[in-house]
N, C-alpha and C positions, 0 to 999 in steps of 0.2 A: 414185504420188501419192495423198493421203487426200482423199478426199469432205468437203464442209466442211458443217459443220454448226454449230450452234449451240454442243454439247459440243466438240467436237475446237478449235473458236477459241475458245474461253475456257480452254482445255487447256494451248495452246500460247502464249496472253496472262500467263495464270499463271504459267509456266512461265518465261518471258523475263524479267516483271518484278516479278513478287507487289506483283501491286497495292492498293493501302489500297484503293479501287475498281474493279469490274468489272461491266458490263454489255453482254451482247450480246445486240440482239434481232434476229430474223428478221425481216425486211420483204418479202419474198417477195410476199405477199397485197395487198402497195400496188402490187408492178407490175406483176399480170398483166396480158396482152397485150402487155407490150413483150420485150424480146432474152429468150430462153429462158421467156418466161410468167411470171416474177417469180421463179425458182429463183435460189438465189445472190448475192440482195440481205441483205446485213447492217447494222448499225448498230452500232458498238463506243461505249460511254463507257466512260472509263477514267482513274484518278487513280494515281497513285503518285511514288515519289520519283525514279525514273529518269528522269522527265519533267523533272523541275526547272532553270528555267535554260535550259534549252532553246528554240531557236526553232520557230513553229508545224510549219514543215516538216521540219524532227529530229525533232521529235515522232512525227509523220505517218508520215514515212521507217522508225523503229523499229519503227511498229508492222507498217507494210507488211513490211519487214526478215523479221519472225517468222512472218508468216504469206506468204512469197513462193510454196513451190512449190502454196499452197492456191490464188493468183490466176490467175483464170480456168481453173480446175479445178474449182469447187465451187463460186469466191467471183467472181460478175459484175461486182457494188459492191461496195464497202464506203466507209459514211459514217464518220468517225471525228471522235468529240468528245474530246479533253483535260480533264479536269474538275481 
């Protein structure tokens, strides 16, 4: 299993859907002190056409989808906006 990082999820986001938008930021730094001291919190926005039509939680589901064996390996959160 990959260490999730900031590179490696926009990697593997790419890679699914080549998105007209991407952005993944680290949020780590908003929650130390909580579960693992803030390691593995992310924030994904992201636009493209594979989304379209889709209900919020297809959406959600797809991206999880892509990045599954990263969750809870790397990835504690992850906030996920549809843009």
């Amino acid at each position: 299993m990959s260490a999730a990082s900031v590179e490696t999820i926009r990697a593997r986001l790419q890679q699914a859907f080549a998105p007209a938008s991407l952005e993944v930021i680290d949020e780590g730094h908003l929650h130390i002190g909580h579960a693992g001291e803030g390691a593995g919190h992310f924030r994904v926005r992201i636009a493209g056409a594979a989304f379209a039509g889709k209900a919020r939680v297809q959406q959600h589901r797809m991206v999880y989808d892509a990045l599954a064996d990263l969750m809870g390996h790397g990835i504690h959160a992850l906030a996920i906006e549809i843009i």
